[in-house]
C-alpha positions in Angstrom: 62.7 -90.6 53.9 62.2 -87.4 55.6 62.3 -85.7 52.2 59.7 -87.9 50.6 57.6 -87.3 53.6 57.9 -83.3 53.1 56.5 -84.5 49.2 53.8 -86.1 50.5 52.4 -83.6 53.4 52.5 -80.7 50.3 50.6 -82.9 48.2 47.7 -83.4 50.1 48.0 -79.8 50.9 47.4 -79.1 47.4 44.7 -81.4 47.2 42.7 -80.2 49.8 43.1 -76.0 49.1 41.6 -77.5 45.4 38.9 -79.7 46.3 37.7 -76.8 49.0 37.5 -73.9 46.6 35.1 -71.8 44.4 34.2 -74.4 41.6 35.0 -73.4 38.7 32.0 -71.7 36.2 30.9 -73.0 33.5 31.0 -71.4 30.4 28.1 -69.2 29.6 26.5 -70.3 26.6 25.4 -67.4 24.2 21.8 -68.0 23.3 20.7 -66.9 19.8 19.4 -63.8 18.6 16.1 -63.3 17.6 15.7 -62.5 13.7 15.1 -58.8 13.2 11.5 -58.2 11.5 11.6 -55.8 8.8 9.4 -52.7 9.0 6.1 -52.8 6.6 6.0 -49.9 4.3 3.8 -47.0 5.7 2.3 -46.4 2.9 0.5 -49.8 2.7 0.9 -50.5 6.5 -2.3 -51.0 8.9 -0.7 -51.1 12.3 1.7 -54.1 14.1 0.4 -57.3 13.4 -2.0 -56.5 10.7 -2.5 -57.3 7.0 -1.4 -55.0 5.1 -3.9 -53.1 2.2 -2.3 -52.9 -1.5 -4.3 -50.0 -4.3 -3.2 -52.6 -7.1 -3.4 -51.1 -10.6 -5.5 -54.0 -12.8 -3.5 -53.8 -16.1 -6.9 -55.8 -17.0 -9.6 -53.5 -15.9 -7.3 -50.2 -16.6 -8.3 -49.8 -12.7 -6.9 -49.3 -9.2 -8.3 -51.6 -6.4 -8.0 -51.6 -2.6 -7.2 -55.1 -1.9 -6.0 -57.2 1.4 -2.2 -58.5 0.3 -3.0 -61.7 0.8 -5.6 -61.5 -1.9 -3.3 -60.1 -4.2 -0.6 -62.6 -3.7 -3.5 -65.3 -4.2 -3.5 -63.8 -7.5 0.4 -63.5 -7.8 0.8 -67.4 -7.7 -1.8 -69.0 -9.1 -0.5 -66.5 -12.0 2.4 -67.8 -11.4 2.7 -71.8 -10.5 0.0 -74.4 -11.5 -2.5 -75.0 -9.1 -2.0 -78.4 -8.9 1.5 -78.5 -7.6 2.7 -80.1 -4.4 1.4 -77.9 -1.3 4.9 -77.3 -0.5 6.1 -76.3 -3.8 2.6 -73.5 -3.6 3.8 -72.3 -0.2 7.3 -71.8 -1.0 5.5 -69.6 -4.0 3.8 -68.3 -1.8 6.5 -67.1 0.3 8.7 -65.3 -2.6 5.4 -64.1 -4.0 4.8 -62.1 -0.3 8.5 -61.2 0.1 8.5 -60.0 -3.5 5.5 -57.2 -3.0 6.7 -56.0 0.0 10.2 -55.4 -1.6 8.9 -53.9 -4.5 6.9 -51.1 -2.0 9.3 -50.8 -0.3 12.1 -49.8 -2.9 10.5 -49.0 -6.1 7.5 -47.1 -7.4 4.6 -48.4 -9.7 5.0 -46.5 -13.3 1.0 -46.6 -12.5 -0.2 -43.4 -10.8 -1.3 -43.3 -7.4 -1.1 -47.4 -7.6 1.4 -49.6 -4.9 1.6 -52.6 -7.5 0.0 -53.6 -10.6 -1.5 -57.0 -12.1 1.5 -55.9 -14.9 4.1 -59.0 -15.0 7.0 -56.9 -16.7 6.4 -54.5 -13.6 5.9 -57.0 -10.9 4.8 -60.6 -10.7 1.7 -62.8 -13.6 -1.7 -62.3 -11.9 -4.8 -64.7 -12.8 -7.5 -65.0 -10.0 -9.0 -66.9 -12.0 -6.8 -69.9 -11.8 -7.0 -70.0 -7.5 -8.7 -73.2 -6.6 -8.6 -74.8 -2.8 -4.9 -75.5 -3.2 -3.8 -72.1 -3.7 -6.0 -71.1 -1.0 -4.3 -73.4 1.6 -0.9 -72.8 0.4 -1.9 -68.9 1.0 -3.4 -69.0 4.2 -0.6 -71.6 5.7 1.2 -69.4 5.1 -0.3 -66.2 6.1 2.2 -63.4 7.1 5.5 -65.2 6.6 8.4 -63.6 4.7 12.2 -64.6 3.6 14.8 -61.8 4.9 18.3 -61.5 5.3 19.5 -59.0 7.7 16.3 -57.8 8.7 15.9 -56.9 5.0 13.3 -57.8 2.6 15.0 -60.3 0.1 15.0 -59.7 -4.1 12.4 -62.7 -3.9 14.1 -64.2 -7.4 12.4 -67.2 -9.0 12.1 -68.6 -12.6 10.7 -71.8 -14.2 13.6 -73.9 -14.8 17.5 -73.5 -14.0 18.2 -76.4 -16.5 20.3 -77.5 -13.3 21.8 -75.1 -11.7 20.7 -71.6 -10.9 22.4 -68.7 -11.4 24.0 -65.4 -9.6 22.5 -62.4 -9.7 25.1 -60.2 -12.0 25.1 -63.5 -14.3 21.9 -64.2 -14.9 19.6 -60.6 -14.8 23.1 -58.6 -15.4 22.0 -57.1 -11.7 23.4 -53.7 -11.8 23.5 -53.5 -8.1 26.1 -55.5 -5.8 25.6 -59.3 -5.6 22.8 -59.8 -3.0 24.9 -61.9 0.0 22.2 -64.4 -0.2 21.9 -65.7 -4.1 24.0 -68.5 -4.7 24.4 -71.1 -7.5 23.5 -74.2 -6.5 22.4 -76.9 -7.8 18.2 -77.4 -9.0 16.7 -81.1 -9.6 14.7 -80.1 -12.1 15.9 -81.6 -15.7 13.8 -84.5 -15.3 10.9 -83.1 -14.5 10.4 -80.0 -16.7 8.6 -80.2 -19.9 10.4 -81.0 -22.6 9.9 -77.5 -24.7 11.7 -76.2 -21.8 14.3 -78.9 -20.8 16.0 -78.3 -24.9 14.7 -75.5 -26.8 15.5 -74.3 -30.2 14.5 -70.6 -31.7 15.0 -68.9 -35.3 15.8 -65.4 -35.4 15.2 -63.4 -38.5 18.5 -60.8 -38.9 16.1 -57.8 -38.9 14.9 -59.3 -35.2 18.6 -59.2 -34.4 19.1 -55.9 -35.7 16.0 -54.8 -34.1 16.7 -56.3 -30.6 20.1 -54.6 -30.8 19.2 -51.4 -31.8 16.2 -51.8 -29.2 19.6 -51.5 -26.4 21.4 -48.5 -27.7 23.5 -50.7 -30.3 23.0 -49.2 -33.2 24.5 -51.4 -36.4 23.4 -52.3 -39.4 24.7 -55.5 -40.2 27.0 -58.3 -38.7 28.9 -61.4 -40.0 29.9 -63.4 -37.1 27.8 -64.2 -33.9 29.6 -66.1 -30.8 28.9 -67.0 -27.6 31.3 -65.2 -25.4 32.1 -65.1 -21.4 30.4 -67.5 -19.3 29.3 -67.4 -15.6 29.9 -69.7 -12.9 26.5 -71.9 -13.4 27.4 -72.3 -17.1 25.3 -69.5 -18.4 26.5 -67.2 -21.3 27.2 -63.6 -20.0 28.5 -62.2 -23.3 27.5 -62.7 -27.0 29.8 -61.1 -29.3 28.3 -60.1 -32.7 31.5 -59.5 -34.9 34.1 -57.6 -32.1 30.9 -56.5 -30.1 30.2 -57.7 -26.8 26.4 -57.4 -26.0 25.1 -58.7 -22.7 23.1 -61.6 -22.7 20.5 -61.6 -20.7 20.0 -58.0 -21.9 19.5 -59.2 -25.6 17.2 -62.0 -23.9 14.9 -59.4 -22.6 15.1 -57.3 -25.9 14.8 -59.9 -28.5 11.7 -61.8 -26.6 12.0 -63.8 -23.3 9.5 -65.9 -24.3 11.6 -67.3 -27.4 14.9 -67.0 -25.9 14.1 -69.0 -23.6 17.3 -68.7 -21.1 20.9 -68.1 -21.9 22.0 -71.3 -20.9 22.9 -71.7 -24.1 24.6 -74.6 -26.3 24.6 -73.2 -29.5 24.8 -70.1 -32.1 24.3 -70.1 -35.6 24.8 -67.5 -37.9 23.8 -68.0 -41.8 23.9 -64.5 -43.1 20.2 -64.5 -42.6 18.9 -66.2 -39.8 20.5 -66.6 -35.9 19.3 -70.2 -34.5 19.8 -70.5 -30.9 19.9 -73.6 -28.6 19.7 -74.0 -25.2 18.3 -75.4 -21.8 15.9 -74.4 -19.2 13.2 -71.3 -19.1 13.8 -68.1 -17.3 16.8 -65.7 -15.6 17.9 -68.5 -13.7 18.2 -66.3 -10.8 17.0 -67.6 -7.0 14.3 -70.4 -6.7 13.3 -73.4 -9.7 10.0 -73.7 -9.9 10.6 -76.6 -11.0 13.3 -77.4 -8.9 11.0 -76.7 -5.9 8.0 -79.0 -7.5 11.0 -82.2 -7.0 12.3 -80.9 -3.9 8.1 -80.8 -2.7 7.9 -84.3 -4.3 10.7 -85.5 -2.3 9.1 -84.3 0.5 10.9 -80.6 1.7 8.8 -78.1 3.2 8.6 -75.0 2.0 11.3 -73.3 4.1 13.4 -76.0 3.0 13.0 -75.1 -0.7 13.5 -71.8 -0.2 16.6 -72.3 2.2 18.4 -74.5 -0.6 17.7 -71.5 -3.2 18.8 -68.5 -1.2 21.5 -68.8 1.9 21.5 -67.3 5.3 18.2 -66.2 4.9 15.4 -66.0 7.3 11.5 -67.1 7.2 9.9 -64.8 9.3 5.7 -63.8 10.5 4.7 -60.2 10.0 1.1 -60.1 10.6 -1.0 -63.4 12.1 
């Protein structure tokens, strides 16, 4: 007994030192840091907060012009998009089309003289004021300022027409010489259903001296070929490689060279090679590389917002305000 009671006595002991002490902390939570904003180019900037000014070259006009950004990304998507798109599918346009310019100031040069930009859509972005109505108005000015950034970085603001349903990386789909951006992904795009139908399946006859010409138009100077395959393949599906005979040309190389317009994409199901003429098949419009434009006209449909859209077509990336 006398042992049980010794127990006992230290027990309550214990109990008491424990229910009379420092409580215990809580654990701290860490709160989240805010975004880093990127810094606007000096060349084009007008002081914290403000709109920036861009001297635009007008490949139209053979002219320079001093114009608010936000006037020349008007421009920039209704050159772009169709102005009578979902709001959301305009904004998230709208977005890229900002991001885009700013990146471009920021890291390149305009092959026009003393010009930021141009109107010049194998330079920068398609440009037609004259196709802004209300919609591209409000999907501008809701807009106003905001920017997509990963690490306090401008992104490569990527976007094509259709990704035939599924968009591509970077190195796969432009041949991106730099490293894979950490933010381009291949995911998939609901667009199939919704893109026109000269898009969805195309077809396109080469003549051999178009072939030859493209080739030649990249530094591969032959003369003839028997055999044209498709070769490697990327992760969406897209051809990397074509070989003509033992020759691996790049793909989306001998898109660019051959006419983007015709070769509409190298997601391709199909080469045929008669001696004479190269017939290729395939699905979808564009490099494949970052945002659907079609893909985003479903996802407004569906009812995303525009950060949404542009969230599901790049990862990890921020929205952020630069100027109100």
């Amino acid at each position: 007994m006398a042992k049980i009671k010794w127990i006992l006595i230290f027990l309550i002991l214990m109990f008491i030192s424990t229910s009379c002490g420092t409580p215990a902390k809580k654990p701290v939570q860490s709160t989240k840091e805010k975004t880093t904003l990127p810094k606007i180019p000096d060349k084009i900037s007008r002081g914290y907060n403000k709109e920036p000014v861009l001297k635009v070259y007008i490949t139209q006009t053979g002219k320079i012009e001093t114009m608010p950004l936000e006037q020349y990304v008007m421009g920039t998507v209704a050159g772009e998009i169709k102005n009578d798109w979902p709001l959301e599918a305009l904004k998230a346009q709208a977005i890229l089309a900002r991001s885009y310019v700013l990146n471009f100031v920021n890291n390149e040069k305009s092959k026009y003289t003393n010009a930021d930009i141009s109107t010049d859509f194998e330079e920068a972005q398609a440009w037609n004021p004259s196709n802004i109505n209300s919609n591209i108005k409000k999907a501008v000015n809701d807009t106003r300022g905001l920017v997509a950034v990963y690490d306090g970085k401008y992104i490569e603001a990527w976007f094509h027409s259709d990704a035939a349903g599924r968009t591509a990386l970077a190195k796969e789909g432009l041949n991106y010489k730099k490293s894979e951006p950490p933010y381009t992904e291949s995911v998939k795009s609901d667009d199939i259903k919704v893109a026109p139908p000269n898009i969805r399946n195309w077809s396109y006859t080469f003549t051999k001296q178009e072939v030859l010409d493209a080739l030649n138009k990249m530094g591969i100077e032959i003369s003839d070929f028997k055999t044209v395959k498709i070769g490697a393949k990327g992760i969406s599906g897209r051809t990397v490689l074509l070989n003509f005979d033992k020759i691996p040309v790049n793909a989306p190389d001998f898109r660019i060279a051959i006419g983007s317009e015709k070769m509409k994409s190298t997601m391709l199901d199909s080469v045929k090679y008669d001696g004479n003429n190269l017939t290729i098949k395939g699905r979808g419009f564009g490099h494949g590389v970052g945002m659907s434009q079609w893909g985003a006209y479903q996802m407004a449909k569906n009812g995303a917002k525009a950060s949404d859209i542009i969230m599901h077509y790049f990862k990890n990336i921020n929205v952020v305000k630069l100027w109100k």
